[in-house]
NUBATOR-835518 format. One line per field, with one value per residue (C-alpha): chain; residue in three letters; x, y, z; residue number from 1. Coordinates in steps of 0.05 Angstrom, whole numbers. Each point is the difference from the previous one (the first is absolute). Example, Ala and Ser with C-alpha at 12.3 -4.5 7.8 and 13.67 -1.06 7.14 Angstrom:
<drenlos>
mol <- [A, A] .
type <- [Ala, Ser] .
east <- [246, 27] .
north <- [-90, 69] .
up <- [156, -13] .
seq <- [1, 2] .
</drenlos>
This chain:
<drenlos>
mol <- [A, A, A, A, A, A, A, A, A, A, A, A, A, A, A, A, A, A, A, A, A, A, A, A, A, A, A, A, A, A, A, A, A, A, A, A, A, A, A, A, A, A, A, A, A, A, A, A, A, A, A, A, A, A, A, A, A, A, A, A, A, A, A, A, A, A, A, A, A, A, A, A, A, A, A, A, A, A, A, A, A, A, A, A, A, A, A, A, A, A, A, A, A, A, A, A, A, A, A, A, A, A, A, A, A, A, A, A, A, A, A, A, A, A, A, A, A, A, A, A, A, A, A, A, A, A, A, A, A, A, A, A, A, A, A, A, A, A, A, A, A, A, A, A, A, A, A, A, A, A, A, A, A, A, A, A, A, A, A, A, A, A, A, A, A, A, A, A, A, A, A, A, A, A, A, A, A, A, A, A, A, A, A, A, A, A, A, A, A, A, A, A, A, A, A, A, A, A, A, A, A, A, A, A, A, A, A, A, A, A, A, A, A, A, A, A, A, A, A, A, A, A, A, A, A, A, A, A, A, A, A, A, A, A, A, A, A, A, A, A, A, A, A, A, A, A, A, A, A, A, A, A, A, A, A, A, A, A, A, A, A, A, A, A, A, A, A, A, A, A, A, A, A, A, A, A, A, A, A, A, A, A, A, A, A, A, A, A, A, A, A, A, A, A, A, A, A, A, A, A, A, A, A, A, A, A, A, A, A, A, A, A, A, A, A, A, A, A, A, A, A, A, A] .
type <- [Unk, Unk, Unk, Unk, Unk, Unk, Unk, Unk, Unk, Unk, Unk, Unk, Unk, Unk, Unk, Unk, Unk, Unk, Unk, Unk, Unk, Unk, Unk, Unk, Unk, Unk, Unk, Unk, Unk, Unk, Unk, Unk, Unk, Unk, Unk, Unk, Unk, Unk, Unk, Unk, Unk, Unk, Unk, Unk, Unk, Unk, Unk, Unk, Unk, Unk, Unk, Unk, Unk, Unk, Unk, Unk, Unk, Unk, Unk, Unk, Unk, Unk, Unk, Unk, Unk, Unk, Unk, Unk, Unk, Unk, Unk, Unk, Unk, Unk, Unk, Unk, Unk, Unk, Unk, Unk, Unk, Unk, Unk, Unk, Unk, Unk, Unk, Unk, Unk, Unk, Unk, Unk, Unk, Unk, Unk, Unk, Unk, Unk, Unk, Unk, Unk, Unk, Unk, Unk, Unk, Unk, Unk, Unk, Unk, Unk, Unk, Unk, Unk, Unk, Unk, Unk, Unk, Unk, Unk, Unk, Unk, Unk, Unk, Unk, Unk, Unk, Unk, Unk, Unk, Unk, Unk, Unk, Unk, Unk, Unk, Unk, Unk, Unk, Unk, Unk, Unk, Unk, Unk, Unk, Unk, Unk, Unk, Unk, Unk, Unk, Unk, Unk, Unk, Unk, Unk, Unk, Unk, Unk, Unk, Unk, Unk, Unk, Unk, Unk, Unk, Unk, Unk, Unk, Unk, Unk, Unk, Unk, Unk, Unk, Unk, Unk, Unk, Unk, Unk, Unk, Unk, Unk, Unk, Unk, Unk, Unk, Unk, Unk, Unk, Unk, Unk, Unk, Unk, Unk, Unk, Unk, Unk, Unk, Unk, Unk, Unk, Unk, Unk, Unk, Unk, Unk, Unk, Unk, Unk, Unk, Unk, Unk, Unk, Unk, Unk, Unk, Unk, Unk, Unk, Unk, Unk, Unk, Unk, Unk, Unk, Unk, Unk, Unk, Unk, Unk, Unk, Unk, Unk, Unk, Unk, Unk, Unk, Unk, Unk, Unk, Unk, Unk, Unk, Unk, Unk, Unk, Unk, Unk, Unk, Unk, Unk, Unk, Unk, Unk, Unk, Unk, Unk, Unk, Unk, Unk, Unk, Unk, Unk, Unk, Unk, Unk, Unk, Unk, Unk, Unk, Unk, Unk, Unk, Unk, Unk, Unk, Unk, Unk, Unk, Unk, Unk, Unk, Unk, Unk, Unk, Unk, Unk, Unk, Unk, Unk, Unk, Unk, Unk, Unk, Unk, Unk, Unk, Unk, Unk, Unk, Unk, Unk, Unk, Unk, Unk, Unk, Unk, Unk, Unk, Unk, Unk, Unk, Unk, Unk, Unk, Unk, Unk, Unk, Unk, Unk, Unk, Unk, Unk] .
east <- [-416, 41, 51, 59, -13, 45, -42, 5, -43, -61, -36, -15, 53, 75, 58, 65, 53, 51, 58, 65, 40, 64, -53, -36, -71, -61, -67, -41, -68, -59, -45, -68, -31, -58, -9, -7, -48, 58, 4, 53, 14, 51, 28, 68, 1, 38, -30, 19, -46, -49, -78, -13, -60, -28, 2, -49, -67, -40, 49, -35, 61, -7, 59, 77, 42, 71, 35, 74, 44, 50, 63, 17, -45, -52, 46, -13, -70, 12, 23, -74, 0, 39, -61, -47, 30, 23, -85, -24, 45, -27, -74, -13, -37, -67, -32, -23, -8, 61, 44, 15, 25, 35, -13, 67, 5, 87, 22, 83, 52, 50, 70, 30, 57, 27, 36, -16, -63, -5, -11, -72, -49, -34, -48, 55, 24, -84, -7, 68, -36, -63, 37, 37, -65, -20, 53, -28, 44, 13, 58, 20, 42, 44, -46, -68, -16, 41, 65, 19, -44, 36, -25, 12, 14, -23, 72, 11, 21, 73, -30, -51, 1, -14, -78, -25, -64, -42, -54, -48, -56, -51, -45, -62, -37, -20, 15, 68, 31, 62, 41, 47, 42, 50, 30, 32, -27, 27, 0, 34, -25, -18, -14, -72, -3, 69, 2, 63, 30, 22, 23, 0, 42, 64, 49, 38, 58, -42, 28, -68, -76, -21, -84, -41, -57, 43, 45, -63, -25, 64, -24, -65, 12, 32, -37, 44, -14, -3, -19, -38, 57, -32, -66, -21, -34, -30, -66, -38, -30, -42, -53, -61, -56, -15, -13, 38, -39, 32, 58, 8, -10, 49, 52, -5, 0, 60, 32, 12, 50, 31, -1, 16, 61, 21, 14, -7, -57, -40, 36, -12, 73, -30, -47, -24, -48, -32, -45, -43, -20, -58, 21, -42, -66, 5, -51, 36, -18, 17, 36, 32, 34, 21, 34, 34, 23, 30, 40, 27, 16, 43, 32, 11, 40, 42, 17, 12, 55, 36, 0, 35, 76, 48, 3, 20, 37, -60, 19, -65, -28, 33, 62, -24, -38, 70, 41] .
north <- [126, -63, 9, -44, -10, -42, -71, 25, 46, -53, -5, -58, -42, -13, -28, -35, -40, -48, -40, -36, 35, -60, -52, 42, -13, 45, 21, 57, 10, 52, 2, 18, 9, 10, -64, 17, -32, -26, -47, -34, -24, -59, -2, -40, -75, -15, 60, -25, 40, -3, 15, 18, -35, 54, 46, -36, 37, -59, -6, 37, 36, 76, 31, -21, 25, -7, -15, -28, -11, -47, -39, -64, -34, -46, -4, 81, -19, -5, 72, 18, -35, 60, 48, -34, -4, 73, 14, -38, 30, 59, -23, 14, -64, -27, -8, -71, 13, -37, 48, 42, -45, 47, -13, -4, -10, -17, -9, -28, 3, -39, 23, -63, -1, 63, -14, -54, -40, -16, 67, 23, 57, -40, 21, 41, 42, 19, 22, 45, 37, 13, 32, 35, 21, 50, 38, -2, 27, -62, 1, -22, -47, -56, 1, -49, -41, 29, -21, -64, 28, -13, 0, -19, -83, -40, -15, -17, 62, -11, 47, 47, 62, 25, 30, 30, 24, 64, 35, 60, 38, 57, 46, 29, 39, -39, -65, -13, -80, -24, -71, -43, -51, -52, -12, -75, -13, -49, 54, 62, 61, 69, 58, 11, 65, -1, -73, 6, -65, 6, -68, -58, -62, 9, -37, -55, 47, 38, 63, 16, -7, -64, -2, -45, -10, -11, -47, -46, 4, -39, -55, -11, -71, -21, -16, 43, 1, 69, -9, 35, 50, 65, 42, 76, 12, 64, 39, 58, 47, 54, 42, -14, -36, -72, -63, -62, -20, 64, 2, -68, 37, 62, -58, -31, 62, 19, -64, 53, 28, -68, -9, 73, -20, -53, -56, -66, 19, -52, -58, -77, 15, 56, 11, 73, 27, 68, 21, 61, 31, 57, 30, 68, 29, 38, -2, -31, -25, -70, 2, 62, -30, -64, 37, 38, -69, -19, 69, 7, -82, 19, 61, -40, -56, 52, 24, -72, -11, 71, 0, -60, -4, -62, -54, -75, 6, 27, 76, 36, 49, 58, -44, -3, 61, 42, -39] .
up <- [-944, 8, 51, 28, 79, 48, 16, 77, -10, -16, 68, 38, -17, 23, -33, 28, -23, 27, -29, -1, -41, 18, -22, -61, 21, 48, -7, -3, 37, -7, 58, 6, 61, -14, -50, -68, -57, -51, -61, -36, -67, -16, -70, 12, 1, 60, 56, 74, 46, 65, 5, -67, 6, 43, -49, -51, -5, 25, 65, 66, 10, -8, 13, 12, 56, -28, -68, 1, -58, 6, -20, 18, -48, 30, 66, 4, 19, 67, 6, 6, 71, 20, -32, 39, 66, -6, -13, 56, 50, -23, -6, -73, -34, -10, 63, 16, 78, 31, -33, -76, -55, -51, -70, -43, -71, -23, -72, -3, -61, -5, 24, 24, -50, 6, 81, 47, -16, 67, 31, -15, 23, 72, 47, 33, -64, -1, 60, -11, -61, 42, 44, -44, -37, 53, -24, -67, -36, -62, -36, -73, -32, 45, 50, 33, -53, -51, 35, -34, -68, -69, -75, -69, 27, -59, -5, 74, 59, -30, -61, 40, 30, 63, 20, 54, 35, -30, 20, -38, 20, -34, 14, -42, 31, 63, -29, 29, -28, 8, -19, 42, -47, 11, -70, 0, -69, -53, -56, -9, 21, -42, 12, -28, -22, -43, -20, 28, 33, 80, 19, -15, -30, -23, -52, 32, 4, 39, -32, -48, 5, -35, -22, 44, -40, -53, 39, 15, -69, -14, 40, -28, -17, 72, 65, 33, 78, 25, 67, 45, 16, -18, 25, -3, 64, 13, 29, -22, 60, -7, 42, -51, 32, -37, 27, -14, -54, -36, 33, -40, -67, 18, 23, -76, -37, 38, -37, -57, 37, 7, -76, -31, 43, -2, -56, 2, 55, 28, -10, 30, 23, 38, 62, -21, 57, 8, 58, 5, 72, 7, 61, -4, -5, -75, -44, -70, -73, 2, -80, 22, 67, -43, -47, 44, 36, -69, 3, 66, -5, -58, 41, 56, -45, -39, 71, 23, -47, 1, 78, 9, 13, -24, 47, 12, -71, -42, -30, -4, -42, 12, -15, -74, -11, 22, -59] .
seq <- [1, 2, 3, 4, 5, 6, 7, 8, 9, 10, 11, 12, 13, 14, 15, 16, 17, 18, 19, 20, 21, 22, 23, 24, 25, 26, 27, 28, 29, 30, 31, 32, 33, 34, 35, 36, 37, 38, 39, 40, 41, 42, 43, 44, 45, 46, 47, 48, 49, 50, 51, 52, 53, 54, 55, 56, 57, 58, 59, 60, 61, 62, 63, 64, 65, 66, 67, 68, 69, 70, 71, 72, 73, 74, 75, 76, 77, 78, 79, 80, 81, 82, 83, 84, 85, 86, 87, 88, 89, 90, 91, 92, 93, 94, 95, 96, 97, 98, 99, 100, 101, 102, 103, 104, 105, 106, 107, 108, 109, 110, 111, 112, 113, 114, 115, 116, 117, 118, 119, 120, 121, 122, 123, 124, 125, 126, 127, 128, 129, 130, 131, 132, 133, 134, 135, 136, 137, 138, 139, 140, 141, 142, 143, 144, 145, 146, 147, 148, 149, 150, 151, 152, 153, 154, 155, 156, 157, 158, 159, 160, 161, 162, 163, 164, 165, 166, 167, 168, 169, 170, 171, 172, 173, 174, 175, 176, 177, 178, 179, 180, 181, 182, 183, 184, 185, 186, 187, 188, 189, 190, 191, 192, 193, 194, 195, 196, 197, 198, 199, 200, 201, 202, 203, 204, 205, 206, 207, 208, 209, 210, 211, 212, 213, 214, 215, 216, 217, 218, 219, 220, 221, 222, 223, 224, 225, 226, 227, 228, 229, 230, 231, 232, 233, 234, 235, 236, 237, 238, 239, 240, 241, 242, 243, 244, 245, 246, 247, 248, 249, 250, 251, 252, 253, 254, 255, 256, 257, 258, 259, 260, 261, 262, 263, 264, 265, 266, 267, 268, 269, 270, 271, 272, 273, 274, 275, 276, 277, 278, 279, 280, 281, 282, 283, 284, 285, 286, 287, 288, 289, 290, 291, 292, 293, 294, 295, 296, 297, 298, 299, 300, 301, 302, 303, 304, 305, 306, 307, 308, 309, 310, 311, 312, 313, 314, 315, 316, 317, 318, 319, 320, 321, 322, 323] .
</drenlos>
């Protein structure tokens, strides 16, 4: 009834990455022409992103035409530039007479320790992944936003392990849902079916997995600063018709995923972001499409983790999991 389908084959929407793979940073966009109603939901304490405000359900805004996920922490924002410029040439916006302003939403993580901090997703590196997005055929794991990705960094990157970019998509009946994730979290990841831990910190040795949560417990008398060095960005897309208002609720029940995943999740450390896009005309039960989010959003972090390949000195899952 449930079946596993490939996130391509969600209409109406397009995917593309770019990145620096010398420089461990890119970004990852999902276009939609045809502006889609979407919502958001910020649990992290430290999210750096772009027109959010749109998306509140009092904002006149009724649809988005682009989403882009991003490294390069705040500096990543200008990558969107790029989005928009690739839009207007193409004359996909809101119309306001003079000309089509596209409407672009951008989450960053935080990947400006793992290379050089001074190379960053710009307006150039978004364009790049538009174009690449007519391809649209997304990759996983070092790749867009999921380039310069680690986890497990409560002890600094010297103890994490590499992440990546994942993606997972679903279909019942004619309900078809899918998740986009860059995992850059704080925590460790596990898989959330098994229990089983992925990635995440490791002994100062680096040779074993050391417990994050239990690692912070440790500190619970210290002001330790954490920073803002760590954020789960992702989006949920599906073809069920909601407005924003819902697409708000299906965005924060699709935080489960983030937490069945995930621990410590939602950190002040962290900037933990999860959009939700209706790009399609099916008729859907609102709890039913949620939970779903929560799944796939799980899926697609599992996949985030096991996809991605050592780099820039940070051994990776499959490093571990092989021992």
């Amino acid at each position: 009834m449930l079946k596993q389908i490939q996130i391509t084959e969600i209409e109406n929407i397009r995917i593309g990455h770019a990145q620096d793979m010398e420089h461990a940073t890119g970004c990852t966009v999902i276009i939609c022409e045809n502006g889609a109603p979407a919502g958001v939901d910020v649990r992290g304490g430290g999210p750096a992103s772009r027109e959010t405000e749109l998306l509140r359900p009092v904002a006149d805004c009724t649809g988005i035409h682009a989403l882009l996920l991003s490294g390069g922490s705040a500096f990543g924002l200008d990558a969107a530039g790029g989005v928009m410029e690739y839009l207007e040439e193409r004359n996909i916006g809101f119309d306001v007479g003079v000309t089509k302003v596209p409407l672009v939403c951008e989450s960053c993580l935080f990947d400006l320790n793992v290379a050089n901090h001074r190379i960053r997703p710009d307006k150039k590196m978004g364009y790049e992944a538009c174009i690449q997005s007519e391809q649209n055929q997304p990759a996983m794991g070092n790749v867009g936003a999921g380039t310069g990705a680690s986890v497990g960094k409560l002890g600094g990157i010297q103890t994490a392990m590499k992440s990546g970019l994942g993606m997972y998509a679903v279909q019942l009946g004619d309900l078809k849902i899918g998740a986009i994730v860059a995992v850059n979290a704080l925590g460790d990841v596990y898989d959330y079916e098994t229990g089983k831990r992925l990635a995440g910190m490791r002994t100062k040795d680096g040779k074993d997995w050391a417990d994050s949560e239990q690692v912070l417990y440790t500190l619970y008398n210290q002001k330790k600063n954490l920073f803002h060095q760590n954020t789960t960005i992702g989006t949920i897309v599906t073809n069920a018709k909601f407005d924003k208002t819902h697409m708000n609720k299906i965005a924060a029940m699709a935080q489960n995923g983030y937490a069945r995943s995930i621990r410590p999740v939602h950190t002040t450390a962290d900037g933990d972001s999860i959009y939700a896009l209706s790009v399609g005309e099916i008729e859907a039960d609102l709890n039913v499409t949620g939970t779903l989010a929560a799944q796939v959003m799980a899926e697609a972090i599992k996949n985030a983790v096991l996809e991605a390949k050592p780099a820039y000195g940070l051994p990776a899952a499959q490093n571990f999991l092989s021992q």
